[in-house]
mmCIF file of the N, C-alpha and C atoms, coordinates in Angstrom:
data_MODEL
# 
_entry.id   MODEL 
# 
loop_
_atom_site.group_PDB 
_atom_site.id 
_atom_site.type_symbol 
_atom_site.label_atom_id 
_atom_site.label_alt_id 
_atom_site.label_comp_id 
_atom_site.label_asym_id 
_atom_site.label_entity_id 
_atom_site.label_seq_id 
_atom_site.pdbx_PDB_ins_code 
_atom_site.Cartn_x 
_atom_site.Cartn_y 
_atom_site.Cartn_z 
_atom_site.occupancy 
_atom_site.B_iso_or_equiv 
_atom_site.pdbx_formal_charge 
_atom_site.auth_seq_id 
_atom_site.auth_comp_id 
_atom_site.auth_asym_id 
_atom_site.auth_atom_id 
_atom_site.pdbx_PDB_model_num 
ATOM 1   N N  . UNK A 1 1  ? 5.972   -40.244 -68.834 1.00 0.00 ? 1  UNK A N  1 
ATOM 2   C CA . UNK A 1 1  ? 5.711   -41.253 -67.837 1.00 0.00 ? 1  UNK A CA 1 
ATOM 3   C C  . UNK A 1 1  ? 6.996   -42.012 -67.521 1.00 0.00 ? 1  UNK A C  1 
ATOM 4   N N  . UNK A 1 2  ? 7.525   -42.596 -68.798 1.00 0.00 ? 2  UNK A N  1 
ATOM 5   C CA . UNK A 1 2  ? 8.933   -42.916 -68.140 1.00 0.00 ? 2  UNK A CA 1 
ATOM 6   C C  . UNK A 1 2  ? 9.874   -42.548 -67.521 1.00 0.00 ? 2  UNK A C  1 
ATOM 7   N N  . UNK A 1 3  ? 9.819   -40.904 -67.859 1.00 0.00 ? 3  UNK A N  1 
ATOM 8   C CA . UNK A 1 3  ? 10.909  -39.959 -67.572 1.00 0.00 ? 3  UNK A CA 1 
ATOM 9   C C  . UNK A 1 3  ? 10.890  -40.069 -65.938 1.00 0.00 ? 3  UNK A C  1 
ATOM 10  N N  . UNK A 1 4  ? 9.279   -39.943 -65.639 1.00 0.00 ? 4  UNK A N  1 
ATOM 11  C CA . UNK A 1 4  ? 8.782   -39.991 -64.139 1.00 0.00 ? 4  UNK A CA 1 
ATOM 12  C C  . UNK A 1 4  ? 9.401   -41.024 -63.384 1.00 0.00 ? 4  UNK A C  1 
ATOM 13  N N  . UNK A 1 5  ? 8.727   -42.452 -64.101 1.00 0.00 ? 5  UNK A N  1 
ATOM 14  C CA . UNK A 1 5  ? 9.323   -43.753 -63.532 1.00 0.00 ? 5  UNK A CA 1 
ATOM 15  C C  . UNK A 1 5  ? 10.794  -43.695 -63.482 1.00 0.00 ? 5  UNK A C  1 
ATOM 16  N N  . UNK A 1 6  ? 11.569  -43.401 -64.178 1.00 0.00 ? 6  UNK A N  1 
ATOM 17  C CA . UNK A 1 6  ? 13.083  -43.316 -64.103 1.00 0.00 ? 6  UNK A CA 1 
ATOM 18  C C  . UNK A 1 6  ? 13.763  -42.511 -62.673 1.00 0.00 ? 6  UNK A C  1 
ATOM 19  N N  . UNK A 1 7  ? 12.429  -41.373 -63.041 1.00 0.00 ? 7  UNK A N  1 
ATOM 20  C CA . UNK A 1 7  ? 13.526  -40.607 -61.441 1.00 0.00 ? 7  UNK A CA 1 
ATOM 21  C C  . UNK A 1 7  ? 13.363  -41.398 -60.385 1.00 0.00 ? 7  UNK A C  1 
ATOM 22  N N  . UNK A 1 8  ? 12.635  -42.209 -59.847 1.00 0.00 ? 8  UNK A N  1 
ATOM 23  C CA . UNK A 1 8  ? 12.607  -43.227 -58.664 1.00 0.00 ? 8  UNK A CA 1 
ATOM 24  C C  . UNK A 1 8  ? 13.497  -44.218 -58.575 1.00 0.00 ? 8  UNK A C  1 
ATOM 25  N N  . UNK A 1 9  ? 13.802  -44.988 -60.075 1.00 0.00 ? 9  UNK A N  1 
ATOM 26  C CA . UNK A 1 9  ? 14.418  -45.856 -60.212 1.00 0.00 ? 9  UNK A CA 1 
ATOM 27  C C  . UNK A 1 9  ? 15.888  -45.530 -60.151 1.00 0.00 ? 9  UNK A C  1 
ATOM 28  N N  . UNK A 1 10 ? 16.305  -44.242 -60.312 1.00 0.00 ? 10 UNK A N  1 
ATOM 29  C CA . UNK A 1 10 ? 17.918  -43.458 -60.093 1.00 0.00 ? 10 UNK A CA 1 
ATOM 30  C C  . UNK A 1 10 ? 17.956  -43.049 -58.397 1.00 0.00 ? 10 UNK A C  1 
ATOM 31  N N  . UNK A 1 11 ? 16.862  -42.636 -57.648 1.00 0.00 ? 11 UNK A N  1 
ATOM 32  C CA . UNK A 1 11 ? 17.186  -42.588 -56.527 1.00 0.00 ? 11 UNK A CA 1 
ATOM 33  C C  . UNK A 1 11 ? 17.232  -43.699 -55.507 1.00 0.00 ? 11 UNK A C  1 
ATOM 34  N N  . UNK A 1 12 ? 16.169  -44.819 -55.897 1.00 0.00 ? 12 UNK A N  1 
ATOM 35  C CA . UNK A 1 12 ? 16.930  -46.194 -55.884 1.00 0.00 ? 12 UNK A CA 1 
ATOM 36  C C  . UNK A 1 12 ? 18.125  -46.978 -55.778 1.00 0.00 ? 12 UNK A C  1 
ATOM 37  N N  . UNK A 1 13 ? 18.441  -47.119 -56.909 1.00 0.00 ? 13 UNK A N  1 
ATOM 38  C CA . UNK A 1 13 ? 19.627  -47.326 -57.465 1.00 0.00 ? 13 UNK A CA 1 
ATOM 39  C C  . UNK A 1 13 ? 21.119  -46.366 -56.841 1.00 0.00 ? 13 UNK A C  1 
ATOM 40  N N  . UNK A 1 14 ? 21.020  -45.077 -56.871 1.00 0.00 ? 14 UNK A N  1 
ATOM 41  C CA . UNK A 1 14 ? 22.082  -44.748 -56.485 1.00 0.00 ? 14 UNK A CA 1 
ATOM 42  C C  . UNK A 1 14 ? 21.460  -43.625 -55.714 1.00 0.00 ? 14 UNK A C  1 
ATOM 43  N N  . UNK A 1 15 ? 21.158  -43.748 -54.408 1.00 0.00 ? 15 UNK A N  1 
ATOM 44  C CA . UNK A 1 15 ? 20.895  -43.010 -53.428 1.00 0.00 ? 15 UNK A CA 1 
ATOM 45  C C  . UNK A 1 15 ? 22.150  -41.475 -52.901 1.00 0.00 ? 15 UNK A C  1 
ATOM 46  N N  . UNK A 1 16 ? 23.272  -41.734 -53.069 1.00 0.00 ? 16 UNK A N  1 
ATOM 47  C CA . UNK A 1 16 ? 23.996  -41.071 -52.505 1.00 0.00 ? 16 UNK A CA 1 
ATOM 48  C C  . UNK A 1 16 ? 24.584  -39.992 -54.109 1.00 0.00 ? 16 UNK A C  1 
ATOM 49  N N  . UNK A 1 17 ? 24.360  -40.374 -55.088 1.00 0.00 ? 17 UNK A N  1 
ATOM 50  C CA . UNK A 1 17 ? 24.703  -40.090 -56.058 1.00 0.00 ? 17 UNK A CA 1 
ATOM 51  C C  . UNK A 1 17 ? 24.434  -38.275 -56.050 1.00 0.00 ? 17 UNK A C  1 
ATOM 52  N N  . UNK A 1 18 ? 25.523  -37.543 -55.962 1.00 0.00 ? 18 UNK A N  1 
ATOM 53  C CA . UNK A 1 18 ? 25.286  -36.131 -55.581 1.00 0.00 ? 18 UNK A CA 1 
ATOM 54  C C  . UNK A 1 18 ? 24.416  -35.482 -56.993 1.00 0.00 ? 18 UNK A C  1 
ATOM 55  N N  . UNK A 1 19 ? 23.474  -34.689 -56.615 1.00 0.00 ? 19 UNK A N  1 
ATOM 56  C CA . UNK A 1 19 ? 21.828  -34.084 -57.303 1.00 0.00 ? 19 UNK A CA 1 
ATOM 57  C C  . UNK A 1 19 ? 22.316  -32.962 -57.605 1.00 0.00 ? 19 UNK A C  1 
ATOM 58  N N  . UNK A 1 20 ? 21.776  -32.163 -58.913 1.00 0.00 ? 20 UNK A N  1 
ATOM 59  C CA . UNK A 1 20 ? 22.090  -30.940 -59.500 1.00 0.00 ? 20 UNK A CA 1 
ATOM 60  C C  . UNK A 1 20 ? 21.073  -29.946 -58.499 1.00 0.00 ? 20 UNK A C  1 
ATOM 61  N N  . UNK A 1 21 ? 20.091  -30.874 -58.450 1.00 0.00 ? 21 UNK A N  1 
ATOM 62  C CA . UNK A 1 21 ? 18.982  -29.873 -57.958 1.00 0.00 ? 21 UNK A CA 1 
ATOM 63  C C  . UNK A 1 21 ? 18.186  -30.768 -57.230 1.00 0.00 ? 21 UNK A C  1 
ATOM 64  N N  . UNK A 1 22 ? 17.437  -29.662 -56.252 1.00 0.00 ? 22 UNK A N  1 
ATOM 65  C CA . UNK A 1 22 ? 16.313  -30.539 -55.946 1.00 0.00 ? 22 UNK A CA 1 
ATOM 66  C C  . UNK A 1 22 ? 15.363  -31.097 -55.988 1.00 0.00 ? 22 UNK A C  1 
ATOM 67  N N  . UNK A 1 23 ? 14.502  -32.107 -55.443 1.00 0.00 ? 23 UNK A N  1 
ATOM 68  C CA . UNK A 1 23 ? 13.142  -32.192 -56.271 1.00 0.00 ? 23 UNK A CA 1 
ATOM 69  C C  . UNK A 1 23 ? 11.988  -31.711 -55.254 1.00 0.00 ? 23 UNK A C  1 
ATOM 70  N N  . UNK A 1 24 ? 11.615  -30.763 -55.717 1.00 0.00 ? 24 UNK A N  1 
ATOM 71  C CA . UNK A 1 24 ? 10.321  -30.710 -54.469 1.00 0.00 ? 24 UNK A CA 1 
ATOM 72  C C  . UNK A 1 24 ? 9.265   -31.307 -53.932 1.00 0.00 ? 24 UNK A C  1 
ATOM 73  N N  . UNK A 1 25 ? 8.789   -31.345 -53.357 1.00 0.00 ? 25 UNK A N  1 
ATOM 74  C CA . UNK A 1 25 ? 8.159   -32.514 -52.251 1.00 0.00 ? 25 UNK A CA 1 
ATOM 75  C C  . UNK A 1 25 ? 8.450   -33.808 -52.676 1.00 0.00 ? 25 UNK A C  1 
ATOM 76  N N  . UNK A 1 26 ? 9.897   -33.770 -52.811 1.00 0.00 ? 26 UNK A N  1 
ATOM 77  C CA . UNK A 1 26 ? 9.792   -35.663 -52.529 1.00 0.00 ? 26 UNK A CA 1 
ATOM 78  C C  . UNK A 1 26 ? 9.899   -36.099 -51.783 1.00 0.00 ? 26 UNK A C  1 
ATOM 79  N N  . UNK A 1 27 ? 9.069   -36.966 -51.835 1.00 0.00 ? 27 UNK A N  1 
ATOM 80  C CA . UNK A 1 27 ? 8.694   -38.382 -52.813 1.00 0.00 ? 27 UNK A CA 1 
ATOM 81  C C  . UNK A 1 27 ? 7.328   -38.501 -53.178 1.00 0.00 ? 27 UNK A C  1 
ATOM 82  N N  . UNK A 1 28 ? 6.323   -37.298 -52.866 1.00 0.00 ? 28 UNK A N  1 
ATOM 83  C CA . UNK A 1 28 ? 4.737   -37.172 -52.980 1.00 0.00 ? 28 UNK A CA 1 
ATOM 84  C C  . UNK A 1 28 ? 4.822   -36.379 -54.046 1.00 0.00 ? 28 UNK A C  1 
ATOM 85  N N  . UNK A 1 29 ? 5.166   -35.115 -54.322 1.00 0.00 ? 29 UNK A N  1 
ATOM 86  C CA . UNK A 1 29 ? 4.875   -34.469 -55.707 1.00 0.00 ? 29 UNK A CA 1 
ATOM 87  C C  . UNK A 1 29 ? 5.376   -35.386 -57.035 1.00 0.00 ? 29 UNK A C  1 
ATOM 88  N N  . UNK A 1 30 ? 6.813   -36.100 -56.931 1.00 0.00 ? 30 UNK A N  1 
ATOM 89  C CA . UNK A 1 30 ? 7.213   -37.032 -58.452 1.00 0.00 ? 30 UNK A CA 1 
ATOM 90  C C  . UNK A 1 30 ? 6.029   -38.152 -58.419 1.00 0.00 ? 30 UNK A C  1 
ATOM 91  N N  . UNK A 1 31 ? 5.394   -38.369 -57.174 1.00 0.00 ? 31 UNK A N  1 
ATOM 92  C CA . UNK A 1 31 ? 4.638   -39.475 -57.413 1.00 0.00 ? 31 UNK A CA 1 
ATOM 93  C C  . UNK A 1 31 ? 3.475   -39.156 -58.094 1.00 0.00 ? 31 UNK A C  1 
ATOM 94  N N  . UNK A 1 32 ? 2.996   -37.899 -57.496 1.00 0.00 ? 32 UNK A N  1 
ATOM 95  C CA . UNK A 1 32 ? 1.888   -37.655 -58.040 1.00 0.00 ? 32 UNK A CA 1 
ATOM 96  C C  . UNK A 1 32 ? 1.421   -37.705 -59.069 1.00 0.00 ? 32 UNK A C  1 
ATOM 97  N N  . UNK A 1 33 ? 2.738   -36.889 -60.102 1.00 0.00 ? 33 UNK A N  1 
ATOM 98  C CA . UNK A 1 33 ? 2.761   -36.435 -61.104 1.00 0.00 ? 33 UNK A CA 1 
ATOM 99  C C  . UNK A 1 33 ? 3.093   -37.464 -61.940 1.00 0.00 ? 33 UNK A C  1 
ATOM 100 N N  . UNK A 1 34 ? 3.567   -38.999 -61.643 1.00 0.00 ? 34 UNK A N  1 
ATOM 101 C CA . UNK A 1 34 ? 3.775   -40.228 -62.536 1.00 0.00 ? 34 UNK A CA 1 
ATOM 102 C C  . UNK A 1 34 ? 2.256   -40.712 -62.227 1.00 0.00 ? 34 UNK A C  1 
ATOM 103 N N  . UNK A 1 35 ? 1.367   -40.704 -61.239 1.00 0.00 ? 35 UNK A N  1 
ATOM 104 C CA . UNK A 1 35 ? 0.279   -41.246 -61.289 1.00 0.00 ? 35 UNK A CA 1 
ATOM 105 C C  . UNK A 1 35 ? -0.639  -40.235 -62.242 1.00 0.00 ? 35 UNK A C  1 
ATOM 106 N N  . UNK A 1 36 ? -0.424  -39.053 -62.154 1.00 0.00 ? 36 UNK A N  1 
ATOM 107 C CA . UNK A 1 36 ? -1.681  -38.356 -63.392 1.00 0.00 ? 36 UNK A CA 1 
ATOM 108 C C  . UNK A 1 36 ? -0.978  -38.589 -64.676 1.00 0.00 ? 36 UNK A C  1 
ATOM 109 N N  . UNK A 1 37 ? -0.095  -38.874 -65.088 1.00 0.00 ? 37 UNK A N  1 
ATOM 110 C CA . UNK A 1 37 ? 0.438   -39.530 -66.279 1.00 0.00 ? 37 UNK A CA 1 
ATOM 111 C C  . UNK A 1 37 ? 0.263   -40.737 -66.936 1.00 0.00 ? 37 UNK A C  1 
ATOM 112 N N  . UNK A 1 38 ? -0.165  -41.553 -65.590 1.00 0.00 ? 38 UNK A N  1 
ATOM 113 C CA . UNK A 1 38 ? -0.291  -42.702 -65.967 1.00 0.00 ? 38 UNK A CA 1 
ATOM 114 C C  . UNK A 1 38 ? -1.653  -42.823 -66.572 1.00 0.00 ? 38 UNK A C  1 
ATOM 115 N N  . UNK A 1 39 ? -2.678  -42.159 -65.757 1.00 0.00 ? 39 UNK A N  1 
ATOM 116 C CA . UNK A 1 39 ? -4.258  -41.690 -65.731 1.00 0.00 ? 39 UNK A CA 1 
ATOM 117 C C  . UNK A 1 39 ? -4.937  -41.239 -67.158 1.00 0.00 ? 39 UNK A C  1 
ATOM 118 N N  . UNK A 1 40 ? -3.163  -40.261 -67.451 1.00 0.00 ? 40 UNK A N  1 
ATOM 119 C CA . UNK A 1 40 ? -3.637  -39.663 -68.987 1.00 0.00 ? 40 UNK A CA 1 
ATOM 120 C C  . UNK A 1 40 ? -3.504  -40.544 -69.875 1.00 0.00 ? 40 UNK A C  1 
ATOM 121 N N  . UNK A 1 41 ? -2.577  -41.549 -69.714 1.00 0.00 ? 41 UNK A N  1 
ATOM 122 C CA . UNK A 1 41 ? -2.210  -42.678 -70.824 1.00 0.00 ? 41 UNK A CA 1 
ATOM 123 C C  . UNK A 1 41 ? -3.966  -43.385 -70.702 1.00 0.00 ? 41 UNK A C  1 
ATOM 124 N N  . UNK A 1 42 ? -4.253  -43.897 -69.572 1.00 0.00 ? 42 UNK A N  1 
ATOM 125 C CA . UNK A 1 42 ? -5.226  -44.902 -69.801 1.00 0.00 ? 42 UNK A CA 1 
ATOM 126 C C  . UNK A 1 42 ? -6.824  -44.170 -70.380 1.00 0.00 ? 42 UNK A C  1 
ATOM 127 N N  . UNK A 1 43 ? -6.690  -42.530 -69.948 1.00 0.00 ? 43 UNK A N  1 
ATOM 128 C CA . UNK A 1 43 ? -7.594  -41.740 -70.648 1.00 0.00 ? 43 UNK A CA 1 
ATOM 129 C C  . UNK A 1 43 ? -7.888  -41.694 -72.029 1.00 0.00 ? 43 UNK A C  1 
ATOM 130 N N  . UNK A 1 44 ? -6.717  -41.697 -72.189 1.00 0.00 ? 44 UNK A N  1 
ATOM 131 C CA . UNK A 1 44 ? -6.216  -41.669 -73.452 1.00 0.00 ? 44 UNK A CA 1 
ATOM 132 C C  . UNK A 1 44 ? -6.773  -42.847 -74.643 1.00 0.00 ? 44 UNK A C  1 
ATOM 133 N N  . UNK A 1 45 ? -6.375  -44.444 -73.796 1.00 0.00 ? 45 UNK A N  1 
ATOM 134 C CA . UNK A 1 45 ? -6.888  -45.476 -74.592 1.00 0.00 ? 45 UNK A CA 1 
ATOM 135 C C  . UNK A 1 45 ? -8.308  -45.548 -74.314 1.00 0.00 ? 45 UNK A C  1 
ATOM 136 N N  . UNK A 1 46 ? -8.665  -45.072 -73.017 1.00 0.00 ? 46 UNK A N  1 
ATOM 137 C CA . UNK A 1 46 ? -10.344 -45.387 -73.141 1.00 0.00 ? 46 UNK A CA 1 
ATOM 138 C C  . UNK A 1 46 ? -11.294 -44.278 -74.096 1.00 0.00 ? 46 UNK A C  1 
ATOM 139 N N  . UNK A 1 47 ? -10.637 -43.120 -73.886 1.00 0.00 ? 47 UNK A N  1 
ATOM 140 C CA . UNK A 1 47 ? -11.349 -42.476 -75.258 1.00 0.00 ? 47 UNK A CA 1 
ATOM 141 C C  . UNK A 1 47 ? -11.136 -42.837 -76.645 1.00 0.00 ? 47 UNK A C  1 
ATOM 142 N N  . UNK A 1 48 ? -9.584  -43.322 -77.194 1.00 0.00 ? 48 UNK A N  1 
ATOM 143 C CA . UNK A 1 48 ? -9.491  -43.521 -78.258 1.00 0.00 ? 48 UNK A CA 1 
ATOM 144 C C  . UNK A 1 48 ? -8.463  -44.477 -78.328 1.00 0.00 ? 48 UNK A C  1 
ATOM 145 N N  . UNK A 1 49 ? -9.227  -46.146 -78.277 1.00 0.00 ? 49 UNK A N  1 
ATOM 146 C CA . UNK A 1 49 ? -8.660  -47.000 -77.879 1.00 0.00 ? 49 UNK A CA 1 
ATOM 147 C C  . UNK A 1 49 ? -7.964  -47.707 -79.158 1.00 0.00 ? 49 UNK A C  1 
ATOM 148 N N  . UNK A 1 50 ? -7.516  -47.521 -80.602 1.00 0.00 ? 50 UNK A N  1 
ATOM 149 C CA . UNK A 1 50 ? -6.896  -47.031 -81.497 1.00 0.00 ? 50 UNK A CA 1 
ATOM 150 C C  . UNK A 1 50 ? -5.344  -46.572 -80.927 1.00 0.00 ? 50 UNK A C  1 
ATOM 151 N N  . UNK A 1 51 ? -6.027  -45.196 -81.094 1.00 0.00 ? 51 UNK A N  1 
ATOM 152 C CA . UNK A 1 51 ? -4.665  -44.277 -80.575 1.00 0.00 ? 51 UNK A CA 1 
ATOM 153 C C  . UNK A 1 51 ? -3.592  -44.911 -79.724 1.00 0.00 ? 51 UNK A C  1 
ATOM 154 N N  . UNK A 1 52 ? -4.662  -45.101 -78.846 1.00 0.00 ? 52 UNK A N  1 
ATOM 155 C CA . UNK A 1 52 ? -4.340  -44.986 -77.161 1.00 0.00 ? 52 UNK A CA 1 
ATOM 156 C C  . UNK A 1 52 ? -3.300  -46.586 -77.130 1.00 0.00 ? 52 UNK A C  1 
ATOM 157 N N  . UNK A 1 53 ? -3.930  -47.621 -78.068 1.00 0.00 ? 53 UNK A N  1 
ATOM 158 C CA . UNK A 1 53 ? -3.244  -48.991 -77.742 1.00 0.00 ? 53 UNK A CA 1 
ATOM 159 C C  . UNK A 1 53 ? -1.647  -48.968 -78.344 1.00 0.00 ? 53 UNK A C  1 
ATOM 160 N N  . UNK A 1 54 ? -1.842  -47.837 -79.874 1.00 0.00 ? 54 UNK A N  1 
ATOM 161 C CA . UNK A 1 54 ? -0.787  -47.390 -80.551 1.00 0.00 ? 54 UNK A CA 1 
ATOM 162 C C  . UNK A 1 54 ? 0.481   -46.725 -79.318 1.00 0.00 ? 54 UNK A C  1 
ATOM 163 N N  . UNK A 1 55 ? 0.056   -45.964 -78.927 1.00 0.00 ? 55 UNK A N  1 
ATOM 164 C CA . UNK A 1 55 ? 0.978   -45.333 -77.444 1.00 0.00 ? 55 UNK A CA 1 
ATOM 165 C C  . UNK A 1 55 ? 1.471   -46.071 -76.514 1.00 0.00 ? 55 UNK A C  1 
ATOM 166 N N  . UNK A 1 56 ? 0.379   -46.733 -76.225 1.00 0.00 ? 56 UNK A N  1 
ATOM 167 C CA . UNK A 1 56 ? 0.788   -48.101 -75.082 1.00 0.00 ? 56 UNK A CA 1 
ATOM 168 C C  . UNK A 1 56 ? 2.015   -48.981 -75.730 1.00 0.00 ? 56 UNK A C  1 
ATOM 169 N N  . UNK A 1 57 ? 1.962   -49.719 -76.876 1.00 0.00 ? 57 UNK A N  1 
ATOM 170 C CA . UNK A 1 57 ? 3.147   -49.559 -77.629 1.00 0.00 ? 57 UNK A CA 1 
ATOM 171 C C  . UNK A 1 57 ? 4.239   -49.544 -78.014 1.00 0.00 ? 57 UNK A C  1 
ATOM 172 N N  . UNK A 1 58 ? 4.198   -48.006 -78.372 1.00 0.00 ? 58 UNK A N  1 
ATOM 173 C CA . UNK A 1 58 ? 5.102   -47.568 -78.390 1.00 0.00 ? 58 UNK A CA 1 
ATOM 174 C C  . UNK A 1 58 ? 6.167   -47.480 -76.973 1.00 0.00 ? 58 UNK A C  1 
ATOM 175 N N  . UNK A 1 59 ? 5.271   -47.142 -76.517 1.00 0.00 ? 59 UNK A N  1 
ATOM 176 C CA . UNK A 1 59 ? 5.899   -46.974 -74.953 1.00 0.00 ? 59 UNK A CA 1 
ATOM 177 C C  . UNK A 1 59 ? 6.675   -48.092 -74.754 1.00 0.00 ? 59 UNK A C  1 
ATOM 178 N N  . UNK A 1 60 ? 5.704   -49.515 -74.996 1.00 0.00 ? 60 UNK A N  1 
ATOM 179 C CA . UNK A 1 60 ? 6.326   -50.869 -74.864 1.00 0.00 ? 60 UNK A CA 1 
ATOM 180 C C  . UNK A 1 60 ? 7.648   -50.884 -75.440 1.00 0.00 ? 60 UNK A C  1 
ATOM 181 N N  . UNK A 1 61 ? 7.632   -50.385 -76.679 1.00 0.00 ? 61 UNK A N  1 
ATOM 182 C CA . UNK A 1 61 ? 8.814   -50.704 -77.393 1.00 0.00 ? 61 UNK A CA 1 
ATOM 183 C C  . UNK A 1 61 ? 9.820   -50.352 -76.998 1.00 0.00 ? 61 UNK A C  1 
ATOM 184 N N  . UNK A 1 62 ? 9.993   -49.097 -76.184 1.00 0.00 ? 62 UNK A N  1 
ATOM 185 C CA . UNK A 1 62 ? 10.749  -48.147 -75.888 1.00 0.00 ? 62 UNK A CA 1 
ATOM 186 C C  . UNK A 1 62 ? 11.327  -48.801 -74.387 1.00 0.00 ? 62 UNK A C  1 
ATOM 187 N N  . UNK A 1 63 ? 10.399  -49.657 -73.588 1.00 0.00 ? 63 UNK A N  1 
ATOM 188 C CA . UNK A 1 63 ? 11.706  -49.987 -72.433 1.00 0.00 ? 63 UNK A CA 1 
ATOM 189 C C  . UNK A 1 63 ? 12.425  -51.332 -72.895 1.00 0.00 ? 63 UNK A C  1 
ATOM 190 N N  . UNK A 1 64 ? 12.541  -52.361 -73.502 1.00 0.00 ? 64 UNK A N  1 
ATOM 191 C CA . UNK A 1 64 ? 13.348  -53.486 -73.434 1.00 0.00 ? 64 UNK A CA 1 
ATOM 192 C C  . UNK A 1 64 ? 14.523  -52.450 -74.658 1.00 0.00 ? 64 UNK A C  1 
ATOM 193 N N  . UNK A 1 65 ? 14.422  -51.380 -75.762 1.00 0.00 ? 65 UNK A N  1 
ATOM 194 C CA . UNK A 1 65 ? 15.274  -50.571 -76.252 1.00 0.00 ? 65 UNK A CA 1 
ATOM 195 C C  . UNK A 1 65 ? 16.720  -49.666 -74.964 1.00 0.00 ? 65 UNK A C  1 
ATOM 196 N N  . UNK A 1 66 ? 15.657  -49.346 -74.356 1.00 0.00 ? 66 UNK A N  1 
ATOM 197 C CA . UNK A 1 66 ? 16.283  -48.357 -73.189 1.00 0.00 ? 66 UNK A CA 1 
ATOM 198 C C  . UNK A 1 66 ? 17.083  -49.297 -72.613 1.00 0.00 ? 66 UNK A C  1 
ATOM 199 N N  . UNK A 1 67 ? 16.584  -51.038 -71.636 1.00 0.00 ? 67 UNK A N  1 
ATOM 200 C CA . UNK A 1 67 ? 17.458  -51.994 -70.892 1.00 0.00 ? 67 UNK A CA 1 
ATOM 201 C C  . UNK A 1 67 ? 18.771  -52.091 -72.126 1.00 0.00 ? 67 UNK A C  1 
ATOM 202 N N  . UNK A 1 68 ? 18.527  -52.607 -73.213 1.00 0.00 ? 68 UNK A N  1 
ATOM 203 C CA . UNK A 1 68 ? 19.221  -53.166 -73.986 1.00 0.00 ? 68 UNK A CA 1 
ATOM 204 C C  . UNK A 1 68 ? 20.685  -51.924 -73.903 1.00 0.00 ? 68 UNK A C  1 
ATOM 205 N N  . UNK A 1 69 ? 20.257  -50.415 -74.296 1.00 0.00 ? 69 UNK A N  1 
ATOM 206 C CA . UNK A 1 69 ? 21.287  -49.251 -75.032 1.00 0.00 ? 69 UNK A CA 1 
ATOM 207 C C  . UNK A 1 69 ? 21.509  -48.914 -72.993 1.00 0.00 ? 69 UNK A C  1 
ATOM 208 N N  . UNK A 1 70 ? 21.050  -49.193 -71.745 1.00 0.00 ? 70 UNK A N  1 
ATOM 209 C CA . UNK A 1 70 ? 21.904  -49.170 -70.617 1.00 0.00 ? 70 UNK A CA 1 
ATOM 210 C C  . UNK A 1 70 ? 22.838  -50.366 -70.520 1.00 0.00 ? 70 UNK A C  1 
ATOM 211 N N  . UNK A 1 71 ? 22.296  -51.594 -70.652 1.00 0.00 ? 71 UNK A N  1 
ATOM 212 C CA . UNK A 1 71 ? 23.360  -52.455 -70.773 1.00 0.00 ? 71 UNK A CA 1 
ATOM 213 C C  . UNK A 1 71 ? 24.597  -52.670 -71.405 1.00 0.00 ? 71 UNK A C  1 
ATOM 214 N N  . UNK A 1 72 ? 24.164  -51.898 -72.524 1.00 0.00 ? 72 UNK A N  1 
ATOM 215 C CA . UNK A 1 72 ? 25.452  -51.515 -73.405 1.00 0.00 ? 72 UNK A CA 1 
ATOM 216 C C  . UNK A 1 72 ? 26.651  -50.614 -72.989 1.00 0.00 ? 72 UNK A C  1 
ATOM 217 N N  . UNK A 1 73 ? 26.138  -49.587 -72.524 1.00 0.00 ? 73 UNK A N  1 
ATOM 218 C CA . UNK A 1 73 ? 26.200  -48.256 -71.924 1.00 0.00 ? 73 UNK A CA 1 
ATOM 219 C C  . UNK A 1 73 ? 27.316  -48.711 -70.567 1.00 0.00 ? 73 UNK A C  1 
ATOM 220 N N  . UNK A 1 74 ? 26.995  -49.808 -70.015 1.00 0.00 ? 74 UNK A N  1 
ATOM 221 C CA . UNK A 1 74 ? 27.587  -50.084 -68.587 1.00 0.00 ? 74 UNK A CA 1 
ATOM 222 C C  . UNK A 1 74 ? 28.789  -50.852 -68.922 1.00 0.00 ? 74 UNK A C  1 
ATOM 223 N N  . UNK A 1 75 ? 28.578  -52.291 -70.104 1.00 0.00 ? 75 UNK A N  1 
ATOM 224 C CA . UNK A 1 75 ? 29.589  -52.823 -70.655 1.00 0.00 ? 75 UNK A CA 1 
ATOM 225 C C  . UNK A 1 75 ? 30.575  -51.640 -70.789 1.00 0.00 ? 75 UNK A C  1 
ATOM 226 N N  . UNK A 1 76 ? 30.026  -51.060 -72.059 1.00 0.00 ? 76 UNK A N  1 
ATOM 227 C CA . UNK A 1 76 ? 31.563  -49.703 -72.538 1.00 0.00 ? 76 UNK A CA 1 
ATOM 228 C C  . UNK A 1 76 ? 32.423  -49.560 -71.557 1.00 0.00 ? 76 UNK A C  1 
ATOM 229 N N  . UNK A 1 77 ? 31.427  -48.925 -70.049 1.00 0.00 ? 77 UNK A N  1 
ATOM 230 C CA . UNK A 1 77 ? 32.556  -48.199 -69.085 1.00 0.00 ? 77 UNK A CA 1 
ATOM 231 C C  . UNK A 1 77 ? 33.567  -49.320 -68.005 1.00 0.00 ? 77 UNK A C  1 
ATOM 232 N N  . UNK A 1 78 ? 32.493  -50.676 -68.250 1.00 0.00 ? 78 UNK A N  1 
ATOM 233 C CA . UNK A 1 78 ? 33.600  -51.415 -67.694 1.00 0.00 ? 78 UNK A CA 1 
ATOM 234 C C  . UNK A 1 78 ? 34.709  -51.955 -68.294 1.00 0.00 ? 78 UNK A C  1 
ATOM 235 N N  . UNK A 1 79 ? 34.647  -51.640 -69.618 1.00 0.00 ? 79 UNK A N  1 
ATOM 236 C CA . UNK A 1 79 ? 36.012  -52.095 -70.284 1.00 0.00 ? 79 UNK A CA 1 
ATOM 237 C C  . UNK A 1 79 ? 37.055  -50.783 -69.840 1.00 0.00 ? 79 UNK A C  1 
# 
């Protein structure tokens, strides 16, 4: 799901930024495919809302980690 959310947020961010490859039907197929992801996460907690809150989470944990190790990441190259 993040991986998903990220590709929007890079074509965003740096629009002109030359692409290895393409993405097919964008901007409707990446979307799609972050919305049935998202669908599976909340499937996920409503069947096994345990699990599912454990994932949610994790997940949480994982973006203020990600801001923190890009911010870092950007410092380095501007020194």
């Amino acid at each position: 799901m993040l991986y998903n959310a990220s590709y929007f947020t890079l074509r965003a961010k740096q629009p002109d930024l030359p692409r290895p490859f393409r993405a097919i039907g964008h901007p409707l197929l990446p979307a799609l495919i972050l919305l049935v992801t998202i669908a599976l996460l909340v499937g996920v907690i409503v069947a096994d809302p345990e699990s599912g809150l454990w994932t949610a989470g994790l997940i949480a944990i994982c973006l203020p980690v990600g801001f923190h190790l890009g911010r870092q990441r950007r410092r380095a190259v501007a020194q």
